[in-house]
Phi, psi and omega in degrees: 000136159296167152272165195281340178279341174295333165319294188312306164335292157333299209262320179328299200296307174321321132333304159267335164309273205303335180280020169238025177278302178313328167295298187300325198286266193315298171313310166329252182349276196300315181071061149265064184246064190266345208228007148275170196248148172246026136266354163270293202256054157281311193298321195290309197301335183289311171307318196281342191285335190280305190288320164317325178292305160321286179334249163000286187317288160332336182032078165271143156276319161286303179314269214311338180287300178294323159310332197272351187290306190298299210308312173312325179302284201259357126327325179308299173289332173301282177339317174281300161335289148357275204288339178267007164321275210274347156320319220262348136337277202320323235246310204287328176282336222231000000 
């Protein structure tokens, strides 16, 4: 059973997780990502695998969940950026 800090932990990762759900959404749909930075979500994504990696070592069951959650959200989206360079060069001159 939790604790109440296990809770708090619990609902935090839940929270940060899901917000990156609308964003994960929205690129699907549009495949817009000119006004993201991809360098922001090189790191993040490298960070979030670094805290999944923390999670695991550690055997958290909330880090680990929500990262491995998130890591799936914005790899997603990094990946599509990624693949939308040079469009999004291209879009951004005109």
């Amino acid at each position: 059973m939790f604790n109440i800090v296990d809770s708090i932990g619990l609902f935090a990762a839940i929270l940060t997780t899901i917000s990156f759900l609308p964003q994960v959404i929205k690129v699907i749909k549009t495949n817009d990502t000119r006004a993201l930075s991809l360098s922001m979500y090189v790191a993040f994504v490298c960070g979030v695998a670094l805290w999944l990696a923390y999670g695991i070592a550690k055997n958290d069951m909330p880090i680990t969940l929500a990262n491995a959650i998130t890591l799936l959200f914005a790899a997603t989206i990094l990946s599509i950026k990624i693949k939308n360079r040079k469009a999004d060069k291209l879009a951004t001159r005109n």
